[in-house]
C-alpha positions in Angstrom: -77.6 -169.1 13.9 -78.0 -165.3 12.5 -78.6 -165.9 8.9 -76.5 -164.2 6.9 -77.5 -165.3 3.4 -75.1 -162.7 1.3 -72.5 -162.9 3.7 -73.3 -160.2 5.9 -75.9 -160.3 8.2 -78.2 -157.3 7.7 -77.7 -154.2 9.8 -75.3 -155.7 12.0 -71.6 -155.2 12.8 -69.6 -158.4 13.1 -68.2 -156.8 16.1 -71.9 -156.4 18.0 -72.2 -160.2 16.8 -69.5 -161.0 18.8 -70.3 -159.1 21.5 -73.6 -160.7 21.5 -71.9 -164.0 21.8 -72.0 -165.4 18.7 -70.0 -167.9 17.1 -71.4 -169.8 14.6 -73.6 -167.7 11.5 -75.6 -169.3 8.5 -74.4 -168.7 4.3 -75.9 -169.4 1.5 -74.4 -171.1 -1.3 -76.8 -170.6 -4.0 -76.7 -167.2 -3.7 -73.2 -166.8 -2.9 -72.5 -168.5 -6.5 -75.0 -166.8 -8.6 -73.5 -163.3 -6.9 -69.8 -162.4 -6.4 -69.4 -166.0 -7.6 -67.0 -168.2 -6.4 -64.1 -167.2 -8.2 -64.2 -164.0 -6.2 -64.2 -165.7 -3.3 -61.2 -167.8 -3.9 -59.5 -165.0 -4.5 -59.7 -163.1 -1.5 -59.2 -166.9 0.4 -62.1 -168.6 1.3 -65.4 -166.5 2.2 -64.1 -166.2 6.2 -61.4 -164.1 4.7 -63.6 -162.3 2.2 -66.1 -161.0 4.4 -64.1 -160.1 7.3 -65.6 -162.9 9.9 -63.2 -165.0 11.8 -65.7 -167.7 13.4 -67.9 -170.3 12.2 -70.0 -170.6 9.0 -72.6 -173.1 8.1 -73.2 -172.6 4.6 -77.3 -174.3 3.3 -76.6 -175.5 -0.2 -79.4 -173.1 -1.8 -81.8 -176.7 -2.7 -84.5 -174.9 -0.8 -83.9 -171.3 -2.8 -83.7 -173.6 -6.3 -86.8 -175.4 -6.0 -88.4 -172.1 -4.8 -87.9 -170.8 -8.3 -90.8 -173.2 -9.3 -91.1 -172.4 -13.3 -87.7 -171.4 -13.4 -85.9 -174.9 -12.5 -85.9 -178.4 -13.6 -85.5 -181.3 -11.0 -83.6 -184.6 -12.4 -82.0 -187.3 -11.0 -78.1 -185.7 -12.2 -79.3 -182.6 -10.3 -81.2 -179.2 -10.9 -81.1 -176.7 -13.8 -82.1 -173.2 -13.5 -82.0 -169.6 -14.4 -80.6 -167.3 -12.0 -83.2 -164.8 -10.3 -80.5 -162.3 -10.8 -79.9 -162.3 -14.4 -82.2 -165.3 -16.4 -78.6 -167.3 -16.9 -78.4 -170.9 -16.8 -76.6 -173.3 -14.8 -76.8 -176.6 -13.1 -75.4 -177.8 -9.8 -75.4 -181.8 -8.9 -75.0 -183.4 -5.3 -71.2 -183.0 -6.4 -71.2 -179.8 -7.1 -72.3 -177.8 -4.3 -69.7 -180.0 -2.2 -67.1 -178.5 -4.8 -68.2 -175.4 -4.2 -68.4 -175.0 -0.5 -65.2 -176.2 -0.3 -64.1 -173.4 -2.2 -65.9 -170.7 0.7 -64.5 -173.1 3.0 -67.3 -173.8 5.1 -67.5 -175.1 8.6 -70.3 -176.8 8.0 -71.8 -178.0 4.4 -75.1 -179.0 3.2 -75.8 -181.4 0.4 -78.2 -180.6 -2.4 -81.8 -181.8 -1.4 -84.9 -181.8 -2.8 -87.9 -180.3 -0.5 -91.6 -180.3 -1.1 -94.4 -178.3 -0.2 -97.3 -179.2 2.5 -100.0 -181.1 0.9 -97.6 -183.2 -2.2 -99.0 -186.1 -3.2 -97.0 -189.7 -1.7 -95.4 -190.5 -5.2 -93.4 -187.1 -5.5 -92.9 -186.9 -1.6 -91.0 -190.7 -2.0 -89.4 -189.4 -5.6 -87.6 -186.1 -3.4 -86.6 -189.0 -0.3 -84.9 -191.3 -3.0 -83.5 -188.3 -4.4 -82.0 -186.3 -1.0 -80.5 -190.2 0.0 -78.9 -190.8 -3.9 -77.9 -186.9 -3.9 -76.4 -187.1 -0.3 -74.9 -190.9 -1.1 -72.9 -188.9 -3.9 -72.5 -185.6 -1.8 -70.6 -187.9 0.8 -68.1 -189.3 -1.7 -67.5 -186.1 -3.1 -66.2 -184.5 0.0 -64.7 -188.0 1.4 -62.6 -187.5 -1.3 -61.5 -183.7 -0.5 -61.2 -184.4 2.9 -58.7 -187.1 2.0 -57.0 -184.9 -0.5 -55.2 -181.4 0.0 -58.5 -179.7 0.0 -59.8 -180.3 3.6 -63.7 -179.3 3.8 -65.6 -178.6 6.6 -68.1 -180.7 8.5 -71.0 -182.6 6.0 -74.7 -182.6 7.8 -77.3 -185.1 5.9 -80.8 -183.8 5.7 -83.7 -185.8 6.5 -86.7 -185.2 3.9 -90.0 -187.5 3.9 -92.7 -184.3 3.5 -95.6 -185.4 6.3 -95.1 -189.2 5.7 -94.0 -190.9 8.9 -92.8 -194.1 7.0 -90.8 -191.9 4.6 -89.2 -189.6 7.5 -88.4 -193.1 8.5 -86.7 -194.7 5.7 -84.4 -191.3 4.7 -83.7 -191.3 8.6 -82.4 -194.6 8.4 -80.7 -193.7 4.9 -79.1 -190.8 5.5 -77.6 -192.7 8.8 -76.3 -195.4 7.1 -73.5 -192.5 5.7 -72.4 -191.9 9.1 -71.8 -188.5 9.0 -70.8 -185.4 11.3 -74.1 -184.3 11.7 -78.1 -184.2 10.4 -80.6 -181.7 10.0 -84.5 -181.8 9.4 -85.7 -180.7 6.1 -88.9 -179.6 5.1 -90.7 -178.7 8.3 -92.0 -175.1 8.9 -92.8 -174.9 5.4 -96.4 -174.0 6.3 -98.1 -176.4 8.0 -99.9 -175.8 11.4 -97.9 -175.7 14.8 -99.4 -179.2 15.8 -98.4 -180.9 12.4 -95.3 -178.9 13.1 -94.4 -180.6 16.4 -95.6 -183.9 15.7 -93.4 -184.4 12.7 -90.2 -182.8 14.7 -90.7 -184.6 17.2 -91.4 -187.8 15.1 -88.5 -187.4 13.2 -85.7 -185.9 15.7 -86.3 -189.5 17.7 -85.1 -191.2 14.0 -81.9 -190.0 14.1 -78.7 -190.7 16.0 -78.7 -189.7 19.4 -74.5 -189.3 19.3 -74.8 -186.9 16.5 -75.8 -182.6 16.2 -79.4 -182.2 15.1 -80.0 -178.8 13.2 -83.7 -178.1 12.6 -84.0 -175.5 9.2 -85.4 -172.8 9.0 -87.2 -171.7 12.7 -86.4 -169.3 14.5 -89.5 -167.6 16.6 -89.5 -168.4 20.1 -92.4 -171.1 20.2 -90.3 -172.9 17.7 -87.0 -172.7 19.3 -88.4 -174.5 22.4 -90.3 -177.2 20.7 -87.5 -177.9 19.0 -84.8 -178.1 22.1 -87.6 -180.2 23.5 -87.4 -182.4 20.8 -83.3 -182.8 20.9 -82.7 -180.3 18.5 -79.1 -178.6 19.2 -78.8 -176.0 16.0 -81.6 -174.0 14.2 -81.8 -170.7 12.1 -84.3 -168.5 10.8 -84.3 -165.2 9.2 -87.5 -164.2 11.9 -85.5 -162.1 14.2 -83.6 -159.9 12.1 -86.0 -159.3 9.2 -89.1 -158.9 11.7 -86.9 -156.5 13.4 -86.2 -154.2 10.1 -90.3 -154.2 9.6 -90.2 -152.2 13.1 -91.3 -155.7 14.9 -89.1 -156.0 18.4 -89.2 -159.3 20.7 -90.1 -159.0 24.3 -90.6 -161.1 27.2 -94.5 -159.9 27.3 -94.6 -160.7 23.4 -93.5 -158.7 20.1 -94.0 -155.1 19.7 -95.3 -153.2 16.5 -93.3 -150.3 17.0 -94.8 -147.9 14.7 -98.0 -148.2 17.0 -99.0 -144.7 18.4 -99.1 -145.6 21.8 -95.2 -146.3 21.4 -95.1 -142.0 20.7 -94.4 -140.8 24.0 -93.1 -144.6 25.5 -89.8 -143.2 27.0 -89.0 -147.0 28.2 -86.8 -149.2 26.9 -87.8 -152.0 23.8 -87.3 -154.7 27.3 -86.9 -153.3 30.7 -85.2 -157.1 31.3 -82.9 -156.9 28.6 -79.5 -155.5 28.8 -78.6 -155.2 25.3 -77.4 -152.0 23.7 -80.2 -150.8 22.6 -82.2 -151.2 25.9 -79.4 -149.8 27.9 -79.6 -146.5 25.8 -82.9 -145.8 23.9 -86.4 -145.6 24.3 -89.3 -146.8 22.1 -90.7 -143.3 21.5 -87.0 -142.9 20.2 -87.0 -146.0 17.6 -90.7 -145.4 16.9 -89.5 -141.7 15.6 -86.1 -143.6 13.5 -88.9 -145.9 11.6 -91.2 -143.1 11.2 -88.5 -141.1 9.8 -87.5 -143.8 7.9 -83.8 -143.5 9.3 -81.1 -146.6 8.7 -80.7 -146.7 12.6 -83.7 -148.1 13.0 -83.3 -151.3 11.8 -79.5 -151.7 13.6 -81.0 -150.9 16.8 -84.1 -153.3 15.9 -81.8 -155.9 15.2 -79.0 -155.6 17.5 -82.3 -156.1 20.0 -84.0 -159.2 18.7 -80.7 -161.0 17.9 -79.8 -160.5 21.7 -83.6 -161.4 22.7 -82.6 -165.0 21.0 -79.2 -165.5 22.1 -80.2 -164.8 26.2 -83.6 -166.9 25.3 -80.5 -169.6 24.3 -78.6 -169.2 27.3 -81.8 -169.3 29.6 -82.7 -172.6 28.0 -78.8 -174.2 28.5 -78.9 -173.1 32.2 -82.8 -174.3 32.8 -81.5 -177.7 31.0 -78.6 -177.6 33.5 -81.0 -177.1 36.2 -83.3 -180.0 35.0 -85.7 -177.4 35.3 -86.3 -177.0 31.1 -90.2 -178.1 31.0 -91.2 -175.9 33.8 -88.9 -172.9 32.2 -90.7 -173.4 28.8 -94.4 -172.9 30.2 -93.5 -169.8 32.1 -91.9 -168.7 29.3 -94.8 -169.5 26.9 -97.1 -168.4 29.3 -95.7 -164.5 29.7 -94.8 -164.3 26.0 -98.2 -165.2 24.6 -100.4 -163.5 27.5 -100.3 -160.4 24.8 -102.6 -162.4 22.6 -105.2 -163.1 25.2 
């Protein structure tokens, strides 16, 4: 999923999205209600209508941008106070709360307030956040039970597995959040700053605890390592602001590795970003060309940087459905691996 945390996914057209093939684009609630608010939306109808995008939206519940606040938040069991980055004002949003209020952007997909923690927490706050996220969701799951079986149908409600690097607590708010038998469940609190090993032994530790009938959604990766561990490990959804916010830093994806584009030897480069990729931007301009629009510090720059790296991801997407329809995933992920990663050696 594009992330598209203000609801608008930065330097791109929704019409390039589509044309790119995509369908499904990541909100965020917490900023969404701190800024137009959700009154705004409602009035326009529902945040589809409001910012002109026709398809799906998964909107996160903003726990993860809360508890990033750190001095500026207070974590209890009734849910989380803080100030707004925006202003300083207060507010509080509870497990039923942020249901109430996705309903209102009418989401496709909701996520329920839960409470992550950093690499390296102690085990008694680690199992304080996993009673927490299962007694939040448990709550979360009522709330929109009950709007789904009103006149206010919501969309879809994923539960999020929490546990920090605990396998017994993975475990137990695998087998918690389960117990609610809901539409989906994502993986919390990896890629959060621990190594790529720690990394894949946890995701694939924990995609294995949850049900194999329902969507997994990993949050929060997005590079091209991760992607493929975590379609390795079951994993059917997964976003990450990498691809578009690497791209407006001059940073484009290739199949030999990334590309600093404000590198001199890019000057006179009259190639294209990838001479494999058929995306706009390869089909019409050259490196030398975006080299000169970062240079010169033109807006172009990061639309053509972006319309590349989203379409790097979404063909790397399709590659992996057809090599998985081919049974021929493993051997597609090494080569892949192999060429992308040969730059470092």
């Amino acid at each position: 999923m594009p992330v598209g945390t203000n609801a608008s996914v930065k330097a791109m057209r929704y019409d390039d999205l589509e044309e790119l093939g995509v369908n499904l684009i990541l909100s965020n609630t917490y900023h969404l209600y701190l800024r137009p608010g959700r009154e705004v939306i409602a009035a326009a109808g529902g945040l589809h209508a409001f910012m002109g995008w026709p398809h799906n939206i998964l909107t996160d519940s903003g726990g993860y941008q809360i508890f990033s606040l750190s001095s500026f938040r207070t974590v209890e069991d009734e849910g989380v106070w803080f100030r707004s980055h925006i202003d300083g004002s207060s507010h509080r949003l509870g497990p039923r709360d942020v249901i109430d209020v996705q309903a209102v952007l009418g989401s496709d997909v909701m996520m329920p307030l839960d409470e992550c923690t950093a690499p390296g927490i102690d085990r008694p706050n680690a199992e304080q956040a996993v009673r927490r996220t299962s007694s939040w969701l448990g709550e979360s799951a009522l709330q929109w039970r009950a709007l789904r079986d009103g006149v206010r149908a919501p969309g879809l409600l994923f539960g999020i597995m929490q546990g920090n690097f605990y396998q017994d607590l993975r475990s137990r708010s695998a087998a918690e959040i389960a117990e609610l038998d809901l539409p989906g469940y994502a993986i919390g609190g990896l890629s959060v700053g621990e190594d790529f090993n720690q990394f894949r032994d946890f995701l694939h530790f924990s995609a294995a605890l949850l049900p194999e009938s329902k969507p997994k959604y990993l949050m929060g990766i997005g590079t091209p390592a991760y992607i493929l561990e975590a379609v390795e490990a079951g994993i059917d959804l997964f976003d990450c602001v990498y691809p578009t916010r690497t791209a407006r830093n001059a940073q484009v994806l290739t199949r030999d590795g990334p590309l600093a584009l404000r590198n001199e030897k890019f000057r006179t480069d009259n190639g294209p970003i990838d001479a494999e990729c058929r995306c706009y931007t390869c089909r019409r301009h050259t490196r030398s060309y975006l080299r000169h629009l970062f240079k010169a510090r033109e807006i172009q720059a990061a639309v053509l940087a972006t319309c590349h790296n989203l379409a790097f991801i979404q063909q790397l997407v399709e590659d992996i459905r057809g090599a998985i329809k081919r049974d021929a995933f493993a051997g597609f992920k090494r080569s892949f691996l192999s060429r992308y990663d040969s730059a470092k050696r």
